[in-house]
KEFI-5161 format. One record per residue (C-alpha): residue number from 1; residue in three letters; x, y, z. Coordinates in nm, 2 decimals. Example, Ala and Ser with C-alpha at 12.3 -4.5 7.8 and 13.67 -1.06 7.14 Angstrom:
REM KEFI-5161
<rec n="1" res="ALA" east="1.23" north="-0.45" up="0.78"/>
<rec n="2" res="SER" east="1.37" north="-0.11" up="0.71"/>
This chain:
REM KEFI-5161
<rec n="1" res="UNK" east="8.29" north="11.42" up="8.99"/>
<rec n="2" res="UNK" east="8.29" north="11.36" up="9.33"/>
<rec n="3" res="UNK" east="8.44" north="11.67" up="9.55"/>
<rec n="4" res="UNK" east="8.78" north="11.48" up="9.76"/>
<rec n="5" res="UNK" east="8.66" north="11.61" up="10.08"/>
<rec n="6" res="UNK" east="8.39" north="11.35" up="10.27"/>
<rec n="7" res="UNK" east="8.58" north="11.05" up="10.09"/>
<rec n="8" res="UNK" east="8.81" north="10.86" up="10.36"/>
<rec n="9" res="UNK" east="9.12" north="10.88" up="10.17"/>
<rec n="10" res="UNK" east="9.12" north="11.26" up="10.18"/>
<rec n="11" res="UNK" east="9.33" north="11.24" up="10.50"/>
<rec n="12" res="UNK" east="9.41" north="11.61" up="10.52"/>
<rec n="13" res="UNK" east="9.54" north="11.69" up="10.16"/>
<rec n="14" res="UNK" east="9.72" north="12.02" up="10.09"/>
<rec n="15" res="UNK" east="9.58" north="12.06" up="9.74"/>
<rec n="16" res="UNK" east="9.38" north="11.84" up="9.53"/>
<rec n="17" res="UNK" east="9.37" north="11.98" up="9.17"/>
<rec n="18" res="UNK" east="9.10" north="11.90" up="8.84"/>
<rec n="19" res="UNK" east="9.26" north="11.94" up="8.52"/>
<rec n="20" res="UNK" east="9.07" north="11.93" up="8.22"/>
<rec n="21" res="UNK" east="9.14" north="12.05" up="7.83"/>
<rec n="22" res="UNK" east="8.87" north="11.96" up="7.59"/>
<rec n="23" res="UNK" east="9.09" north="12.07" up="7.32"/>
<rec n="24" res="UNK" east="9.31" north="11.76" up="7.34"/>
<rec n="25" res="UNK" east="9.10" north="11.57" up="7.60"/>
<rec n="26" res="UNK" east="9.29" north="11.57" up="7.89"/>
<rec n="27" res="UNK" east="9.08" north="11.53" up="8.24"/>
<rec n="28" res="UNK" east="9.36" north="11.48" up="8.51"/>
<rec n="29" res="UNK" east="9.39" north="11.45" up="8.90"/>
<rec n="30" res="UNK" east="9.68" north="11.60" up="9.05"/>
<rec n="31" res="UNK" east="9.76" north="11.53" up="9.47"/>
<rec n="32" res="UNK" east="9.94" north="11.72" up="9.71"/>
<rec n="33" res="UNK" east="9.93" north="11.55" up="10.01"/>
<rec n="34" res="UNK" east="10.20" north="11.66" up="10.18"/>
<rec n="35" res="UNK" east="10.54" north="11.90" up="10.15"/>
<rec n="36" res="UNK" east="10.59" north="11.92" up="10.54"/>
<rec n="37" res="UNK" east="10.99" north="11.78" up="10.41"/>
<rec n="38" res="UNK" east="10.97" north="11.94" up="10.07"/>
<rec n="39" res="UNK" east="10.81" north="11.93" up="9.72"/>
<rec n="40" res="UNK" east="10.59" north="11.67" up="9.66"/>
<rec n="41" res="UNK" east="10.71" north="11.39" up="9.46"/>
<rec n="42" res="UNK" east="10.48" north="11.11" up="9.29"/>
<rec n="43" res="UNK" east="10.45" north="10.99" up="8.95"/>
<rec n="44" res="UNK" east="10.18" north="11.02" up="8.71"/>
<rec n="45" res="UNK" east="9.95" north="10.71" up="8.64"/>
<rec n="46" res="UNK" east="9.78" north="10.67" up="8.28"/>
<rec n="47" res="UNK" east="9.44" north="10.45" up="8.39"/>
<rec n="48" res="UNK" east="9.11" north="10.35" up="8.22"/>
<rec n="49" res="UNK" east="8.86" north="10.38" up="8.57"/>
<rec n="50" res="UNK" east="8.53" north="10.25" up="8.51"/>
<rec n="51" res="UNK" east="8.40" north="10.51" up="8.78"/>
<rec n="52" res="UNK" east="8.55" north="10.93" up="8.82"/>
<rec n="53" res="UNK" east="8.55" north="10.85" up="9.18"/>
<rec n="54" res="UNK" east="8.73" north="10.57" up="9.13"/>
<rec n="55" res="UNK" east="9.02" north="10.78" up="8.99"/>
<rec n="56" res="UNK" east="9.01" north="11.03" up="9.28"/>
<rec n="57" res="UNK" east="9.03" north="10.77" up="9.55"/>
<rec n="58" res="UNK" east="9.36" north="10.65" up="9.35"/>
<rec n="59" res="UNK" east="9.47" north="11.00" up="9.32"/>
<rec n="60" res="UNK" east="9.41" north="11.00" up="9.71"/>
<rec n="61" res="UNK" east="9.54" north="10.69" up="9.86"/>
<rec n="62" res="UNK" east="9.85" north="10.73" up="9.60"/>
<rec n="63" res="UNK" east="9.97" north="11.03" up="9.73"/>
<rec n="64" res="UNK" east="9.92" north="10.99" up="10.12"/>
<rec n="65" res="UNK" east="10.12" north="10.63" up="9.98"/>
<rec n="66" res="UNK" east="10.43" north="10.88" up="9.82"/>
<rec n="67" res="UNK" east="10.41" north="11.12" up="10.17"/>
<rec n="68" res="UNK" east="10.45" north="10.79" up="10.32"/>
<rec n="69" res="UNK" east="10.76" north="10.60" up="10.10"/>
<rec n="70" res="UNK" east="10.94" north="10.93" up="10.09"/>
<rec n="71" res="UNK" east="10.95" north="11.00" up="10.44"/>
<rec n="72" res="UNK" east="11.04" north="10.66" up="10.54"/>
<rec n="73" res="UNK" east="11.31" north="10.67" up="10.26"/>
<rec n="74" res="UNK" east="11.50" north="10.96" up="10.46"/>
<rec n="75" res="UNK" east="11.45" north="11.15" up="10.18"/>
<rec n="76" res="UNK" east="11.33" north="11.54" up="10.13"/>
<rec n="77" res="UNK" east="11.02" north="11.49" up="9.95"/>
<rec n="78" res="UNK" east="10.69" north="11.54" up="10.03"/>
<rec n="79" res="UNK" east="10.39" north="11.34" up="9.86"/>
<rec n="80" res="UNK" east="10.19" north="11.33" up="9.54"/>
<rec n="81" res="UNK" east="10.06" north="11.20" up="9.27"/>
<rec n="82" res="UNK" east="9.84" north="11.29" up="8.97"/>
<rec n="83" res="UNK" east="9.63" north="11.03" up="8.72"/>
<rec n="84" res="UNK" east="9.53" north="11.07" up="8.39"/>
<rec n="85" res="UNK" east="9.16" north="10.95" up="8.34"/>
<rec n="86" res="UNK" east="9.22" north="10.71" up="7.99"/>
<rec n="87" res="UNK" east="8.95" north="10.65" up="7.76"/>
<rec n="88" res="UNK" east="8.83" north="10.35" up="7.69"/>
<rec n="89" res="UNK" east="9.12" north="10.30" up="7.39"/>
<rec n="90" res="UNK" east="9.41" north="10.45" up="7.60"/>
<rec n="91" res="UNK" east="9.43" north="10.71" up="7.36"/>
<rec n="92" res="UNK" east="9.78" north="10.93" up="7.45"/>
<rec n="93" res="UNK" east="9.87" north="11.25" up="7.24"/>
<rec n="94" res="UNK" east="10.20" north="11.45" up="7.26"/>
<rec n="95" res="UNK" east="9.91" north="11.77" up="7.30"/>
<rec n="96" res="UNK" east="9.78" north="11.59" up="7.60"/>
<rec n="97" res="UNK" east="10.12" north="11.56" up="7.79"/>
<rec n="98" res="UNK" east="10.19" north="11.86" up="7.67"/>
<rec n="99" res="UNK" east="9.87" north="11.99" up="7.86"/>
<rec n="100" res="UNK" east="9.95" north="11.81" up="8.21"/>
<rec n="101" res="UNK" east="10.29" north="11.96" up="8.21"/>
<rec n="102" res="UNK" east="10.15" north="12.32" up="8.17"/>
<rec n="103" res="UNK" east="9.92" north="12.20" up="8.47"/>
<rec n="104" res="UNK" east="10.22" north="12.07" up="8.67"/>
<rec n="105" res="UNK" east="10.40" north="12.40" up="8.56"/>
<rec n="106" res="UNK" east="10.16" north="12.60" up="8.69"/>
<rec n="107" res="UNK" east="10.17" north="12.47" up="9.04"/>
<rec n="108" res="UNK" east="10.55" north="12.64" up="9.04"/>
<rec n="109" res="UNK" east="10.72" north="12.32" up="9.20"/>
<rec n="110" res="UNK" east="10.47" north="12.21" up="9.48"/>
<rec n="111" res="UNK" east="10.44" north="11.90" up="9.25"/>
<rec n="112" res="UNK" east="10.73" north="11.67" up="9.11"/>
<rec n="113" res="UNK" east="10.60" north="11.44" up="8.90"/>
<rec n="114" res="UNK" east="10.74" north="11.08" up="8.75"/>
<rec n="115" res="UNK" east="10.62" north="10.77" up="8.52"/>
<rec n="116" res="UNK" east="10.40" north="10.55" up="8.71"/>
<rec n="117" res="UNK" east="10.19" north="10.27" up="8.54"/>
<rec n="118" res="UNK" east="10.07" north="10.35" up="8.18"/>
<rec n="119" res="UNK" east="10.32" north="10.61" up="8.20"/>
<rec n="120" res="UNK" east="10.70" north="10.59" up="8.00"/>
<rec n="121" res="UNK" east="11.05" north="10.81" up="7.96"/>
<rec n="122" res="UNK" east="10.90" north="10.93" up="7.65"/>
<rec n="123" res="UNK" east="10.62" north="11.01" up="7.80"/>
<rec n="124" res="UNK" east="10.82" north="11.24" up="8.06"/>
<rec n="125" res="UNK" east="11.04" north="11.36" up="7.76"/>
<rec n="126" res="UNK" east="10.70" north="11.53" up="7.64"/>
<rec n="127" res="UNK" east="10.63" north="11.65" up="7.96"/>
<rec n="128" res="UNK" east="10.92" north="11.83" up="8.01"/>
<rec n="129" res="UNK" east="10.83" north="12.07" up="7.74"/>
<rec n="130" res="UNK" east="10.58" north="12.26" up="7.93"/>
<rec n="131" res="UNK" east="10.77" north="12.19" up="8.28"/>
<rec n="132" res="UNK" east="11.06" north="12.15" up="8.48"/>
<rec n="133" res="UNK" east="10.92" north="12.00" up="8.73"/>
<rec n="134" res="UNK" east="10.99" north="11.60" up="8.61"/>
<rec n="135" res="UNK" east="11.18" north="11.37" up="8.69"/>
<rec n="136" res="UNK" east="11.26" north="10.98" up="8.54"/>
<rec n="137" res="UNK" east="11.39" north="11.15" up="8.22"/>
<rec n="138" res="UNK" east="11.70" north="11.01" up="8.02"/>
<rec n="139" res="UNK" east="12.06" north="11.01" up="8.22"/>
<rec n="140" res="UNK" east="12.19" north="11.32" up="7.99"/>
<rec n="141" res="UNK" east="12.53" north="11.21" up="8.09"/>
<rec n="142" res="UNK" east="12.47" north="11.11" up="8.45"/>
<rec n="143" res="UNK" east="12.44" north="10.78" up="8.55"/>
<rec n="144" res="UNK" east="12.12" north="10.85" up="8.76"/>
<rec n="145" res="UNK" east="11.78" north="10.90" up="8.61"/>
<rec n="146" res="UNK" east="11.57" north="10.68" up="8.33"/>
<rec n="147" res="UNK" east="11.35" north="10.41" up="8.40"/>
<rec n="148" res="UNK" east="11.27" north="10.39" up="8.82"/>
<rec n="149" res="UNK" east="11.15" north="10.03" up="8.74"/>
<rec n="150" res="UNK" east="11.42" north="9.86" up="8.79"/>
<rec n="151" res="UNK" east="11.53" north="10.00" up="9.12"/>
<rec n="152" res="UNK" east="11.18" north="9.96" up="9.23"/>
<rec n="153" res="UNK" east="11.25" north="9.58" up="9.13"/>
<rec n="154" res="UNK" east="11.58" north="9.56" up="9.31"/>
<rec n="155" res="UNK" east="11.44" north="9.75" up="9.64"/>
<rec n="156" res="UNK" east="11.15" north="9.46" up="9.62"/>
<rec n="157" res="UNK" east="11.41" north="9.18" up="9.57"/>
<rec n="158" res="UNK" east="11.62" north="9.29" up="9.87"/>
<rec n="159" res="UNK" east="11.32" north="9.33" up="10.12"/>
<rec n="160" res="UNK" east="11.16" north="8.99" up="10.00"/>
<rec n="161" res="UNK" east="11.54" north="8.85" up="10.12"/>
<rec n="162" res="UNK" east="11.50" north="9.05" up="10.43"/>
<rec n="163" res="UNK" east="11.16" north="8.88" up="10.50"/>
<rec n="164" res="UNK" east="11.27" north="8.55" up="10.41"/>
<rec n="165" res="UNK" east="11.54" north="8.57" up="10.67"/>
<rec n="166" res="UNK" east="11.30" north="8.67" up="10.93"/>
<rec n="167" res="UNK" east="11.06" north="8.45" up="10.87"/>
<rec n="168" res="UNK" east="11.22" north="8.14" up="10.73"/>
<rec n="169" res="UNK" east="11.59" north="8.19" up="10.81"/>
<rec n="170" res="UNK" east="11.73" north="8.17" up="10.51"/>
<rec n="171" res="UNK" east="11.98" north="8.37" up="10.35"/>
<rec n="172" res="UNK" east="11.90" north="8.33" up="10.00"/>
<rec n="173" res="UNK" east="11.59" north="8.25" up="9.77"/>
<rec n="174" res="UNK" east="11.72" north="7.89" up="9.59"/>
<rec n="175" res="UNK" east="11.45" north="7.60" up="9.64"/>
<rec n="176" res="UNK" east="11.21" north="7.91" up="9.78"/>
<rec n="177" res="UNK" east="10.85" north="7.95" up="9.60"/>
<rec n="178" res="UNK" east="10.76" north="8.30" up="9.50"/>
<rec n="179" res="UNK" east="10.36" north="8.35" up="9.38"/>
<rec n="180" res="UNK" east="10.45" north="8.66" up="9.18"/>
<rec n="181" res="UNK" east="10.09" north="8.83" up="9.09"/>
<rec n="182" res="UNK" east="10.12" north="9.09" up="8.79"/>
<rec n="183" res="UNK" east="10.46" north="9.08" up="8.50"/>
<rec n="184" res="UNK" east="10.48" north="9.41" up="8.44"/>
<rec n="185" res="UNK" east="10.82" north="9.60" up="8.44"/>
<rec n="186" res="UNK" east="10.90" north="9.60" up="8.78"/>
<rec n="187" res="UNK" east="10.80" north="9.29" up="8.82"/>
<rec n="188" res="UNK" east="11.01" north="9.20" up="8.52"/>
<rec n="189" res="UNK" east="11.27" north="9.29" up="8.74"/>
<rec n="190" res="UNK" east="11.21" north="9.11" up="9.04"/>
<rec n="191" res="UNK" east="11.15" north="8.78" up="8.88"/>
<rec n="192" res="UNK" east="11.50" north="8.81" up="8.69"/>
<rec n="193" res="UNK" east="11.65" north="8.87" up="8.98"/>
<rec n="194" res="UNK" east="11.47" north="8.59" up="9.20"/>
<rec n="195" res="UNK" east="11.56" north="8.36" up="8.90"/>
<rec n="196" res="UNK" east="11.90" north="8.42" up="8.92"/>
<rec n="197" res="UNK" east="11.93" north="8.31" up="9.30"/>
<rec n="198" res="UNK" east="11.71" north="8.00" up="9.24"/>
<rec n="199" res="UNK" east="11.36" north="8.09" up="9.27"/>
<rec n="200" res="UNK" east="11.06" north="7.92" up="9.17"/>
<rec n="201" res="UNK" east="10.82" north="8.14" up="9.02"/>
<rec n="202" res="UNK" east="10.49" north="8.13" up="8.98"/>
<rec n="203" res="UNK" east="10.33" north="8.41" up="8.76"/>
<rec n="204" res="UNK" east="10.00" north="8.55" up="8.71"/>
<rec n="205" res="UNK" east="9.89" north="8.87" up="8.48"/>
<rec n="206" res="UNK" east="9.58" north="8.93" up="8.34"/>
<rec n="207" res="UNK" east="9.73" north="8.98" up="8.00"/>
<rec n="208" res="UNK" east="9.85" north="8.60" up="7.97"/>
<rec n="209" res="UNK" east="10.11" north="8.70" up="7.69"/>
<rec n="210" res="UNK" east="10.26" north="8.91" up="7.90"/>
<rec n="211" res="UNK" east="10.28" north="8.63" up="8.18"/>
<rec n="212" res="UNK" east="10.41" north="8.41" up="7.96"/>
<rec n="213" res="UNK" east="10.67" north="8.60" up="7.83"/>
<rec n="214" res="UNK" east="10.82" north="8.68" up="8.18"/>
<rec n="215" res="UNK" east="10.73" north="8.32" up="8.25"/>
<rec n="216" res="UNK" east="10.98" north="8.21" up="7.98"/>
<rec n="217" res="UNK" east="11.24" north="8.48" up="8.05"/>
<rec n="218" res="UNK" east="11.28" north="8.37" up="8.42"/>
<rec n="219" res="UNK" east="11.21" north="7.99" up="8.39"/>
<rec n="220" res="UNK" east="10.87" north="8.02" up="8.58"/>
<rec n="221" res="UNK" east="10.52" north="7.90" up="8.56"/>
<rec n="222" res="UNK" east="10.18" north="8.09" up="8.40"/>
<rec n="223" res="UNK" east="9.93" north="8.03" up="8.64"/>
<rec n="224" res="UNK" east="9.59" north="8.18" up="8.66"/>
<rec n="225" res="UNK" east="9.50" north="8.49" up="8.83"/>
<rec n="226" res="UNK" east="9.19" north="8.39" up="9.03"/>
<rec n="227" res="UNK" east="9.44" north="8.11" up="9.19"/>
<rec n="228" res="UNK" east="9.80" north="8.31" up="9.23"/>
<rec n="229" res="UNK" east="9.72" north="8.45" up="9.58"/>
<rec n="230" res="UNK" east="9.59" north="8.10" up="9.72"/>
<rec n="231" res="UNK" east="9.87" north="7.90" up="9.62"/>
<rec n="232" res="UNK" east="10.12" north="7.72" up="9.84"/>
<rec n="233" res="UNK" east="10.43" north="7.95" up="9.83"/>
<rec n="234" res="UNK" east="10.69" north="8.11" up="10.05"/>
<rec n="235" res="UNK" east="10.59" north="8.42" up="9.97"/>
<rec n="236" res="UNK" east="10.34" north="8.60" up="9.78"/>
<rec n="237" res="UNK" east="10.41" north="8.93" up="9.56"/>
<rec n="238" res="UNK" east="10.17" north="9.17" up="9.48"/>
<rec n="239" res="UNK" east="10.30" north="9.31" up="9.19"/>
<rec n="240" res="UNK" east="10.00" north="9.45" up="9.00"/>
<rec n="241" res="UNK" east="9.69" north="9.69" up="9.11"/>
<rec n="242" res="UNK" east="9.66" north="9.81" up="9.47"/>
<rec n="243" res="UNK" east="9.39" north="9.70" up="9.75"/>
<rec n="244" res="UNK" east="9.41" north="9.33" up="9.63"/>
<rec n="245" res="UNK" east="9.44" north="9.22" up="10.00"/>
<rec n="246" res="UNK" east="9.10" north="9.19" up="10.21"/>
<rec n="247" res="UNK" east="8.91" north="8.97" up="10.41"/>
<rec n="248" res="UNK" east="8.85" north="8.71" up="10.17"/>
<rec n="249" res="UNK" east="9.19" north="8.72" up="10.01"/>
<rec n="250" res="UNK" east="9.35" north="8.73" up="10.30"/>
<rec n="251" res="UNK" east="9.15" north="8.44" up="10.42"/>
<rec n="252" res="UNK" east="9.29" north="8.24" up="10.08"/>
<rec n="253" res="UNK" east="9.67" north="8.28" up="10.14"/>
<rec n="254" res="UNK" east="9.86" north="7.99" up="10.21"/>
<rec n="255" res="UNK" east="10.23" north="8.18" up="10.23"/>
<rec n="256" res="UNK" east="10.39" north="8.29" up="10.53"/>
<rec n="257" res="UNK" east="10.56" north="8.61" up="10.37"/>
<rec n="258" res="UNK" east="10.34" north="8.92" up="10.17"/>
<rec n="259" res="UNK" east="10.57" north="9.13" up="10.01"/>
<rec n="260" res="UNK" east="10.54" north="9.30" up="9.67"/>
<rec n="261" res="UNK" east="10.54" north="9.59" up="9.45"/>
<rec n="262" res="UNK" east="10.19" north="9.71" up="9.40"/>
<rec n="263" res="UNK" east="10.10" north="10.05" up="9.61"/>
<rec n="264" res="UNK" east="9.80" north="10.02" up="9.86"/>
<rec n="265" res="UNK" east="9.75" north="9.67" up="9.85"/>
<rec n="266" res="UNK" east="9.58" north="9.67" up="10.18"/>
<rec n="267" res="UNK" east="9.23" north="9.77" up="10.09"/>
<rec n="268" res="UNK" east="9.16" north="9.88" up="10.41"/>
<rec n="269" res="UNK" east="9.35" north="9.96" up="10.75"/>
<rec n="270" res="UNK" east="9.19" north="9.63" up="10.88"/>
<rec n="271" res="UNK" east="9.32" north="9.45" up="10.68"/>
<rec n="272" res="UNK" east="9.72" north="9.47" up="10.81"/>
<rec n="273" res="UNK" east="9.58" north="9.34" up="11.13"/>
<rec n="274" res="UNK" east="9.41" north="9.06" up="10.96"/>
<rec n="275" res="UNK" east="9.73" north="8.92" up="10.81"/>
<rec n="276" res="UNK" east="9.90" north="8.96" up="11.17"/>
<rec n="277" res="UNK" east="9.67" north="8.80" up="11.33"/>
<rec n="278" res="UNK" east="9.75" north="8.50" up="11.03"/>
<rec n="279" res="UNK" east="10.08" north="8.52" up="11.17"/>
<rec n="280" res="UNK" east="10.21" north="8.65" up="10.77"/>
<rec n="281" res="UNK" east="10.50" north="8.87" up="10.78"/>
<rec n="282" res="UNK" east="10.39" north="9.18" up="10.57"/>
<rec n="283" res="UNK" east="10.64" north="9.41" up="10.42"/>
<rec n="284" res="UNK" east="10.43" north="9.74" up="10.41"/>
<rec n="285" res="UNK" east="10.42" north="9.86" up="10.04"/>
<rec n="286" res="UNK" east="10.54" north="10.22" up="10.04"/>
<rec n="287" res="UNK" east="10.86" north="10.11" up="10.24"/>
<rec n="288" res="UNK" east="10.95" north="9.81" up="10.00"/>
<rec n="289" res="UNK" east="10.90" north="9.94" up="9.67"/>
<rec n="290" res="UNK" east="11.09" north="10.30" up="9.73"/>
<rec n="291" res="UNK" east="11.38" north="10.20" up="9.53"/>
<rec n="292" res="UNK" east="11.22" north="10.41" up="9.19"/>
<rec n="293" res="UNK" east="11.16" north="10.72" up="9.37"/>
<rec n="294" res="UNK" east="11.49" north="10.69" up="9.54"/>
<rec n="295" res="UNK" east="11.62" north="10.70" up="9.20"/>
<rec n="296" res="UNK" east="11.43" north="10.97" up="9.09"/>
<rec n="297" res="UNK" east="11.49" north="11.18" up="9.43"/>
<rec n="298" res="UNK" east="11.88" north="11.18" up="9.37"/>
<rec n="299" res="UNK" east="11.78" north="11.24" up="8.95"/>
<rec n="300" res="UNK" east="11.57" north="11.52" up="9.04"/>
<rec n="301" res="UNK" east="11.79" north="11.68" up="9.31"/>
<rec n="302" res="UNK" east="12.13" north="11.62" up="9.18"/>
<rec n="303" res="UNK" east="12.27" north="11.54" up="9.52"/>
<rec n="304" res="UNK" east="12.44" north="11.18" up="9.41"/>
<rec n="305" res="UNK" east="12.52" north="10.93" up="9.17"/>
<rec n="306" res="UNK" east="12.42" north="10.57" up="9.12"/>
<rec n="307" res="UNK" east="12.68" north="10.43" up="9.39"/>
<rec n="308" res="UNK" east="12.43" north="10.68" up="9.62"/>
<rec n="309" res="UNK" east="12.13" north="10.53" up="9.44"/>
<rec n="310" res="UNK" east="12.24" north="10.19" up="9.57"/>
<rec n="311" res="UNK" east="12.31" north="10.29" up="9.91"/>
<rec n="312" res="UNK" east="11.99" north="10.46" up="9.98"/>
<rec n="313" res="UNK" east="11.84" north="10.12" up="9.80"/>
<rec n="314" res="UNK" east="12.03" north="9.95" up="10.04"/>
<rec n="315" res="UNK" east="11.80" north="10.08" up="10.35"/>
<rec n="316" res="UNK" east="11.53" north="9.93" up="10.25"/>
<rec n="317" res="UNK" east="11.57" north="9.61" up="10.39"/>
<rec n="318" res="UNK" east="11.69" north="9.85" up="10.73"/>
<rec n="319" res="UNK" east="11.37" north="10.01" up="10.77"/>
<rec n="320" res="UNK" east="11.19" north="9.73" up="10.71"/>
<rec n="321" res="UNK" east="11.39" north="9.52" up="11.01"/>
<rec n="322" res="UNK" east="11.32" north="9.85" up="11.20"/>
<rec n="323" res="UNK" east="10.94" north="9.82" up="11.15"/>
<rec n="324" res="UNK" east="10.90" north="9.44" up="11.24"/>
<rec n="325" res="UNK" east="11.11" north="9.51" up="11.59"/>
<rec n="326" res="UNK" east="10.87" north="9.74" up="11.66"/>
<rec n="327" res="UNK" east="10.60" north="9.49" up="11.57"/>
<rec n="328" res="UNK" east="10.69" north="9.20" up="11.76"/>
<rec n="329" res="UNK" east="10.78" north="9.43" up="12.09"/>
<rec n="330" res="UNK" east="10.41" north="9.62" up="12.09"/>
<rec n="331" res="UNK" east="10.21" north="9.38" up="11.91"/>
<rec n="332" res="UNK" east="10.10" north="9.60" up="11.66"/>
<rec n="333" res="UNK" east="10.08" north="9.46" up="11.26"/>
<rec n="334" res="UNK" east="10.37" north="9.60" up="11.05"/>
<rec n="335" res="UNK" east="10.12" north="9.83" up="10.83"/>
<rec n="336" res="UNK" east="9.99" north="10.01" up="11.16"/>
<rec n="337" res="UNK" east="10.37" north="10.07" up="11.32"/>
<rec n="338" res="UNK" east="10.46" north="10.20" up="10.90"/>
<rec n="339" res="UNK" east="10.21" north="10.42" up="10.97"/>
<rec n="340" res="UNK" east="10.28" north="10.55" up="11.28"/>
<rec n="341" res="UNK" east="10.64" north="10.63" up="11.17"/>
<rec n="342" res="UNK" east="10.55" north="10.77" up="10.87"/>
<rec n="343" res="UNK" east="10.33" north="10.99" up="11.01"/>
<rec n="344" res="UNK" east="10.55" north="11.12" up="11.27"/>
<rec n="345" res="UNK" east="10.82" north="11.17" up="11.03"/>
<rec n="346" res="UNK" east="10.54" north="11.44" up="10.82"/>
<rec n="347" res="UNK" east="10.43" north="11.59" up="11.12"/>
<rec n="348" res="UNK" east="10.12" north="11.45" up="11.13"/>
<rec n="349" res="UNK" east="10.13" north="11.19" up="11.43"/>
C-alpha cells in the first residue's frame, strides 16, 4: 500500500495506523489527524475500494473532515477515522470487529471510534468487547446514544432551512424542489422530514430499490443518478459518497443551494470557488452534517442529555450564518472561510 506521507490529503496527520489480521481477514486504516482539543473522534467506515490507495485517501480526507466538524461543533474532540477495506462480498465476522477493537484498544483512547457507512449499533456492540473506546452504542437507560443517523438528518434538514432563507427567503420548504442524491439512512431522515414541510423530492441511489422505497415513504420521485445533480431544483443534496462535486459537475447544476450529507463532497479545494463564482450558496459538509457526532460527543462523554443533543443541533444553522457573513464581507467561497475557522480553532491556521 501506498505510505500516507507524499499523498495531498496527508495534511500533517498525528498517526496514521495499518491494521491487518490474516486470521479473520481484517486489513484496516485507522486516522489520527488531530487531538489539539481532545481524543479523536470519527466513525468507522465498512467499504469495498477498487484501489488500497483509494482507502487511504478516504482514511485521510475523512479525518482532517472529523478535526474539522468537531471543532466547528464547539465540541472537545479531535479528528479521526478508520475504514475497513471490504472484500468484494462485504464479508463481516464478529472475529473481525472483534480484531479492530483490540486495534482501537491498543491506541489507549487517542481514537474514539463510531458507525459510519457500512457500519451499524451491532456492529459497535461487537466492538465494544475488545474496547472502550466507542461510541453510537444502545441508550442503556439514557436517552442519548444509538443510531447518529438521524441527528445527522435533522442537523441537514435545519441547515438546508438556513440556506433556503438566505438564498430564497423563505421560511419553510412547502412548494420548494429538493434533488436528494443517495437514500440511505440519513438521508432517510432528511427526506421524511422535508416531506413533512411540503417538499418535493426528487431521489437518486444507485441501488434503485432502495430509491424507491424512500421514494414511496416520503411521496417523492426515483430519478436516475447520472441526471439527479443537473436537475432543476432549489437545492441539491449530496447525500451519498464524497468528492461528487468538480468541474464538470459543478458545471451541470441548475440549483441555487448545495447542501447535503455526504463528507468531502468537494473533490478538490478548487472546486468551493467554482460553485461561488456560480453564485450557489454552499453549506460546507463537515459543519452541516455534525448533528451524529454531536450525539455521539455528549454519548461518549456523558456531559448531557438529548434536550443538550438538540441544542448543540440547534447551532448548526448558527455557524453556518456565521460562515456566509464572512463570505459575502471578504469574498471568499464558504468552503475556503470553513476552513480557515476550522483550522484556527485546531491550531493549525
Amino acid at each position: 500500500m501506498t505510505t500516507p506521507w507524499g499523498l495531498p490529503d496527508f495534511d500533517e496527520h498525528e498517526d496514521v495506523h495499518f491494521v491487518t489480521n490474516d486470521e479473520c481477514g481484517l486489513w484496516a486504516i485507522i486516522a489520527v489527524h488531530s487531538t489539539h482539543l481532545g481524543p479523536a473522534a470519527g466513525g468507522c467506515r465498512f467499504w469495498h475500494y477498487a484501489k488500497d490507495e483509494e482507502a487511504l485517501v478516504d482514511a485521510l480526507r475523512l479525518s482532517r473532515g472529523m478535526s474539522y466538524k468537531n471543532a466547528m461543533a464547539g465540541l472537545p474532540l479531535g479528528g479521526g477515522k478508520s475504514v475497513i477495506l471490504a472484500n468484494e462480498e462485504r464479508t463481516k465476522t464478529p472475529d473481525m470487529l472483534h480484531a479492530f477493537g483490540k486495534a482501537v484498544d491498543h491506541l489507549g483512547g487517542r481514537y474514539v471510534t463510531a458507525e459510519d457507512v457500512g457500519m451499524s449499533v451491532a456492529d459497535m456492540i461487537e466492538i465494544s468487547r475488545s474496547t472502550r473506546f466507542v461510541a453510537g452504542l444502545p441508550n442503556s437507560g439514557s436517552d442519548v446514544g444509538g443510531d447518529p443517523g438521524p441527528h445527522t438528518a435533522l442537523g441537514i434538514f435545519l441547515g438546508i432551512k438556513a440556506a433556503v432563507r438566505r438564498a430564497l427567503g423563505k421560511d419553510r420548504l412547502d412548494g420548494l424542489h429538493i434533488a436528494l442524491q443517495g437514500a440511505g439512512s440519513v438521508a432517510t431522515g432528511v427526506a421524511l422530514h422535508a416531506a413533512a414541510e411540503g417538499a418535493k423530492l426528487s431521489i437518486a441511489d444507485i441501488d434503485e430499490a432502495r430509491a424507491k422505497k424512500l421514494a414511496s415513504a416520503s411521496g417523492g420521485t426515483v430519478v436516475s443518478a447520472d441526471e439527479i445533480l443537473g436537475l432543476d431544483a432549489d437545492v441539491v443534496s449530496p447525500s451519498a459518497l464524497g468528492a461528487i462535486l468538480n468541474e464538470n459537475s459543478i458545471a451541470q447544476l441548475k440549483a441555487p443551494i448545495v447542501a447535503g450529507a455526504a463528507n468531502n463532497q468537494l473533490a478538490t479545494p478548487q472546486d468551493g470557488e467554482r460553485l461561488h463564482q456560480r453564485g450557489i450558496l454552499y453549506a460546507p459538509d463537515y459543519v452541516i452534517n455534525a448533528g451524529g457526532i454531536i450525539n455521539v460527543c455528549t454519548e461518549y462523554l456523558a456531559d448531557g442529555d438529548a434536550s443538550l443533543v438538540r441544542k448543540r443541533i440547534e447551532g448548526i444553522p448558527v455557524r453556518l450564518e456565521q460562515i456566509w457573513d464572512e463570505s459575502e464581507h471578504s469574498g471568499r467561497d464558504p468552503a475556503a472561510v470553513a476552513d480557515a475557522m476550522a483550522q484556527r480553532l485546531i491550531g493549525r491556521a
